[in-house]
N, C-alpha and C positions, 0 to 999 in steps of 0.2 A: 290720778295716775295718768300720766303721759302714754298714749299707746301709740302713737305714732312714732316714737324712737326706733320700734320694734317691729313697725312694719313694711314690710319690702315696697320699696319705691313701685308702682305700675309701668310695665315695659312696653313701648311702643310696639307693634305688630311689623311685622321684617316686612319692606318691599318687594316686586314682583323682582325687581333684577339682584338683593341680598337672598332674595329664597334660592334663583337660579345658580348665583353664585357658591350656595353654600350646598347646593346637591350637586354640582360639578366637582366639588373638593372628593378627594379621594386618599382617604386613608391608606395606614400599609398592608390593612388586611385585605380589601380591596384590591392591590394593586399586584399580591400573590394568589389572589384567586383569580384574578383575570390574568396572570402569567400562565397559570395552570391549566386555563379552558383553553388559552389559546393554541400552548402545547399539549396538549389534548385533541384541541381539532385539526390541528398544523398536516397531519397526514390526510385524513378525508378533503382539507382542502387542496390540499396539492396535487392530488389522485383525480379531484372534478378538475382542476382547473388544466393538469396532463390531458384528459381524456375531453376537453374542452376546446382546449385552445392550439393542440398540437394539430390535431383534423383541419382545422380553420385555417392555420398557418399554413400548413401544407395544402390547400386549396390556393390561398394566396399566392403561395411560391409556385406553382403548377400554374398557374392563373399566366405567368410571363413568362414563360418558356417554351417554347418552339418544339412540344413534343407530340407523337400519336401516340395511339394503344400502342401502336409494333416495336415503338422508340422506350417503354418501360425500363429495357435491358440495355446496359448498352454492348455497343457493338462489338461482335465477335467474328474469329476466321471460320468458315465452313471449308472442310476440305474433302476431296474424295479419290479415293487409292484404284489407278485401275493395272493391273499389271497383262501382258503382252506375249506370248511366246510359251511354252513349255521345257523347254530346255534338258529336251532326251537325252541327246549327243554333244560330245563337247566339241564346242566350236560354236554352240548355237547362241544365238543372238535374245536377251530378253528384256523388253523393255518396260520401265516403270512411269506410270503418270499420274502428276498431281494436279488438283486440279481445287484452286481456293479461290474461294469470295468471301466479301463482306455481307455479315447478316444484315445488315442496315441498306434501306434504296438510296439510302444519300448522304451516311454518313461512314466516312473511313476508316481503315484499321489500319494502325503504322506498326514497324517494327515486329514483324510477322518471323516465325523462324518454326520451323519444319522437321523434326528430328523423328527419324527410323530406321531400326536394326538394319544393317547390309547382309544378305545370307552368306554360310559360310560356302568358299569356292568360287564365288561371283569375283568379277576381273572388270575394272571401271573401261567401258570402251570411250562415252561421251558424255557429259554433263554441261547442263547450262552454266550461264555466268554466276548465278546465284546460289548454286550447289556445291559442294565441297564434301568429300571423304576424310572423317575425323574419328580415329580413333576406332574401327570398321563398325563407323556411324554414320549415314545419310543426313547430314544438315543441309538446309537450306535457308537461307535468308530472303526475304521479300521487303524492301521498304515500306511500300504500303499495298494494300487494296483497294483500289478506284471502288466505288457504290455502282451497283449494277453491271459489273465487268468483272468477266470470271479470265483468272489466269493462270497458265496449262507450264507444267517444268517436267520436260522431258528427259528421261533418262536410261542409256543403253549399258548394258551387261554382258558380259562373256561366260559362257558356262566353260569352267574346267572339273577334272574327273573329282576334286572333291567335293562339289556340288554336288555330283550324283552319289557319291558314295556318303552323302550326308543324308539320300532320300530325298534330294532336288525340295526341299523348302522355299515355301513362295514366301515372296517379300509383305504378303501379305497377313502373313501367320503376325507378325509384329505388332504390336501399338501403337500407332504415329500419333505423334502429341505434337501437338501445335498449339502455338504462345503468340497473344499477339496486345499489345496495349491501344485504347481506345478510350475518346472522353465519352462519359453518361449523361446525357441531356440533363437528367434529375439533379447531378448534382454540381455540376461544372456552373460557370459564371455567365454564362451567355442569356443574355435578356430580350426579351420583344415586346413590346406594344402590338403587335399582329392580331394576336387573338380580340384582343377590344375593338379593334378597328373590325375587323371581320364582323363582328358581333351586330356593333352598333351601324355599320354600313350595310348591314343585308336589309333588302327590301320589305319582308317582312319583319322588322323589329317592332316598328311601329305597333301591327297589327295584332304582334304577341302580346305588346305592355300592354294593348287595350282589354284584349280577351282576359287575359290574367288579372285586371283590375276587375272589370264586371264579375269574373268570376268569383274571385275572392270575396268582392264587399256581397255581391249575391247570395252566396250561399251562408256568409256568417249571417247576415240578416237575416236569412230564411232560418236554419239555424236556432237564433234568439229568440224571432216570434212563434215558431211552432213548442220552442220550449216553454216559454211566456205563458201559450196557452195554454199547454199539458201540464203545462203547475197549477194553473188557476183552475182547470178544470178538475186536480184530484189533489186540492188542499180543502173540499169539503169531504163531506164523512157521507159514505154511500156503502153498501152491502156488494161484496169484489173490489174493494177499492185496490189493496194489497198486490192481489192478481194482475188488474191492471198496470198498476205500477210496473208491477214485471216483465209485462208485454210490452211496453214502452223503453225496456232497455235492451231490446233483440237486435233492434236496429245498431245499435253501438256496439255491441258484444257480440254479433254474429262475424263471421272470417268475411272479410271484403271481396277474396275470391268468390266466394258462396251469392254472397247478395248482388254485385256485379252480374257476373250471368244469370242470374234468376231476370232482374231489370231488364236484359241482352233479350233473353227469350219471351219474356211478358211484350216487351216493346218493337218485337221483330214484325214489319212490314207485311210478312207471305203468312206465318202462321202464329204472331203472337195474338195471348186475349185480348192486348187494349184494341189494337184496330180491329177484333174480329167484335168486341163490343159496342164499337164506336161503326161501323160498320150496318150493325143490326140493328141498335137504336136510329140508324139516319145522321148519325151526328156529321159525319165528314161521308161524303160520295168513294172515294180514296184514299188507300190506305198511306197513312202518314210515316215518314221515313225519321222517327222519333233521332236514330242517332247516325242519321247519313245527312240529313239535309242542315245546311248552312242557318243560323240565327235558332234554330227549332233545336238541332242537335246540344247547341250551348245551352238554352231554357233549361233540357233534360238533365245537361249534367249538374246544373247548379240545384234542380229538385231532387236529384239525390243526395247532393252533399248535404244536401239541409235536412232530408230524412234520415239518413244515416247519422248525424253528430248534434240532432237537434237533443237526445236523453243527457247531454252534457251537462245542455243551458237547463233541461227539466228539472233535474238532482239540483245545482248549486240556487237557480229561482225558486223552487219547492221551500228548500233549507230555509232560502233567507223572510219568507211567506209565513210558515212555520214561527217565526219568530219575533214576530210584528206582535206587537199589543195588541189588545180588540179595545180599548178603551175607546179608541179613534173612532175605529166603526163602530162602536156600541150609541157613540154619544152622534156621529153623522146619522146613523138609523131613526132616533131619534129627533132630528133636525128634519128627517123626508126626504135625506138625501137618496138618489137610484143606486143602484148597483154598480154603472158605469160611471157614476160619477166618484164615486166611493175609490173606484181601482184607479180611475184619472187624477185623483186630487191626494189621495193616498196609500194607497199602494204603489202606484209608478214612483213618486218623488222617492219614496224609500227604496225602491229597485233601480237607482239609475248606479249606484257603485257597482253591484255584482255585476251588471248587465252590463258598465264599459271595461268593467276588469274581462271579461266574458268574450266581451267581442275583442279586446288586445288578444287573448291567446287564440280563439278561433281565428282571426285575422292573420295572424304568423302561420297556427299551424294550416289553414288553408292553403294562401300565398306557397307556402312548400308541398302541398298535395301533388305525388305524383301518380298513383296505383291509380285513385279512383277513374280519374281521365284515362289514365295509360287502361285499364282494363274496358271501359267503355266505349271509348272511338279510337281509340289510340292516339289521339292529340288530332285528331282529319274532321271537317267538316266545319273548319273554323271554331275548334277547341282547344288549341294548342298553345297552349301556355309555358312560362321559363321554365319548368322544372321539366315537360317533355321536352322544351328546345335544350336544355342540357345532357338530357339522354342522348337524343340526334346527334349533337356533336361527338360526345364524347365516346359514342358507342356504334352508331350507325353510320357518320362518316368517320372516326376511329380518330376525331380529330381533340386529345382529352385535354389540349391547352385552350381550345376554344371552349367546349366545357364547363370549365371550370372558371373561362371568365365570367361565363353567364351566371355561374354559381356566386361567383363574387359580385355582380349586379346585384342579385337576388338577397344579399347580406345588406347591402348598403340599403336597398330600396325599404326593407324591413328596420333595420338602423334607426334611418329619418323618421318611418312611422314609429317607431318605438319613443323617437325623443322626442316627438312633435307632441305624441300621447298623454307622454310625461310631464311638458310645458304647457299643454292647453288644456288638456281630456278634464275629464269631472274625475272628482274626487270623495271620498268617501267619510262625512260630516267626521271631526275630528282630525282630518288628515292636515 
């Protein structure tokens, strides 16, 4: 009996690029569940990518334009009503004065016009050129409002007896409504390169990108390795391990205002503990001016930031510790490998993804840290970094187009390290 008639030929094993090919193929069941997810998530992405890219955009467009804090609004007529006279007896004379300016120092307001009630009885004696009785209505017209120049529209009245027998109503009792058109810095067409130039031409820039680099790469480092260690030191099993863990997470979950002035008072010169212990032990002759003195004041803030945001890197190294085979150390223990050699040769190589994924976010959110500094020296003592140089502008000299360039430096500069990160950085086996 022939059995091979009846038995199926043996099929060759599919290649690397028929496997690829045939798991890109996409069926129609496939191709309505993923119409479905997408309409599914189409809102939650729209909502991040709103609350994402609109703030961004609007720094950009803010970024070239020629405006202060005062310039938000745009400009408007100010006016003020002063009226002259009593007008007892008829025959008396009462005069009215207006008196308008542009709210802006230096930008105009055209096509200004001025409308209030005339009392009744009043008899026009005199009016400016830009005045007119309409309809026993006081209009006035103004072409424009010069910026920083107020100007005065005189106007005289005759009192007759039905004035008085109206109860002599001041012209004041009325509402005077004044209309006037004006462009909005925000949203009109007018561009500048100004604030860049400002920015990158001030004599200090230099000095900021350097402070701002040290500090950042500073403190994520510090940062990483105090986490590094606080993993390795409570990924063995001790009696309080738990507890510890806890206390290890104060520093991150405590309010920044809180621990700030605590560091302010620990560190203060006349009556904090470190100089009054550093003092008594002999250590330094003079008390050290931890966040007034130049090069010393920066050391301190970058040892904060690392105390403060080091329980980050603890939790995500802990995790990934946690999860390491012991086969590796069971069989190096065995070899007579040390301890140090043990976390050098095996432990580190397996820690290099979390710790460069690790230092990418610490690095950004650094680089943008502004409370910490700002509550600390307030950016003085050679601490001053973009994120306080963008306050300065934006708030302190009320200048929020320069601001906000510096803010747009601050994108880009994070940008490149982002793609530099991407293209070079270490990668996480599998990737």
């Amino acid at each position: 009996m022939d059995l091979t008639a009846d038995t199926p030929a043996k099929r060759e094993p599919l290649s690397e690029a028929e496997l690829a090919a045939a798991s890109k193929r996409i069926g129609p069941i496939e191709r309505r569940e993923m119409r479905l997810a997408f309409g599914m998530l189409a809102p939650t992405i729209l909502i991040v990518l709103v609350i994402v890219l609109v703030p961004l955009l609007a720094n950009f467009w803010i970024s070239v334009k020629p405006v202060g804090l005062a310039e938000l609004r745009p400009p408007a007529p100010l006016t003020r009503e002063r009226v002259k006279g009593d007008g007892e007896n008829v025959g008396d004379v009462i005069s009215v004065e207006y008196r308008a300016r542009s709210s802006s120092p230096n930008k105009p307001v055209t096509d200004v016009v001025l409308r209030d009630t005339l009392p009744t009885g009043l008899e026009v004696k005199s009016l400016p050129d830009e005045c007119a009785i309409e309809s026993a209505e006081i209009v006035c017209r103004i072409a424009e409002l010069v910026p920083r120049k107020q100007q005065r529209l005189t106007l005289e009245f005759v009192v007759t007896q039905a004035f008085i027998d109206a109860g002599r109503p001041s012209p004041k009792d009325s509402d005077l409504v004044v209309t006037g058109r004006s462009q909005n810095v925000l949203t009109n067409f007018e561009f500048t390169l100004e604030n860049f130039r400002l920015v990158f031409s001030a004599d200090e820039f230099w000095t900021v990108l350097q402070v701002s680099f040290i500090y950042t790469i500073g403190g994520t480092l510090g940062a990483l390795v105090l986490g590094l260690f606080a993993a390795q030191l409570l990924n063995t099993v001790f009696i309080g391990r738990g507890i510890l863990r806890g206390l290890f997470l104060f520093p991150c979950v405590a309010p920044v205002i809180a621990v700030a002035f605590t560091w302010v008072f620990l560190l203060d010169p006349f009556s904090g503990s470190v100089n009054a212990i550093l003092l008594k032990t002999n250590v330094t002759n003079d008390a050290i001016n931890f966040l007034g003195q130049r090069g010393v004041a920066l050391a301190t803030v970058i040892a904060f930031e690392s105390w403060r945001y080091f329980p980050l890197a603890f939790l995500f190294i802990l995790a990934r510790m946690q999860a390491l085979s012991t086969d590796l150390y069971e069989a190096a223990e065995m070899d007579g490998a040390t301890p140090f050699r043990m976390f050098f040769y095996i432990s580190l190589p397996q820690l290099i993804g979390i710790m460069s994924t690790l230092f990418l976010l610490r690095f950004i959110w650094t680089f943008n840290k502004f409370d910490d500094i700002f509550l600390l020296t307030g950016g003085a003592s050679g601490t001053r970094t973009f994120t306080v140089n963008v306050y300065e502008q934006a708030f302190a000299l009320t200048n929020l187009g320069a601001g906000a360039a510096v803010a747009v430096f601050i994108f880009f500069v994070l940008a490149t390290f982002v793609f530099f990160y991407f293209r070079f950085g270490p990668k996480e086996e599998g990737m």
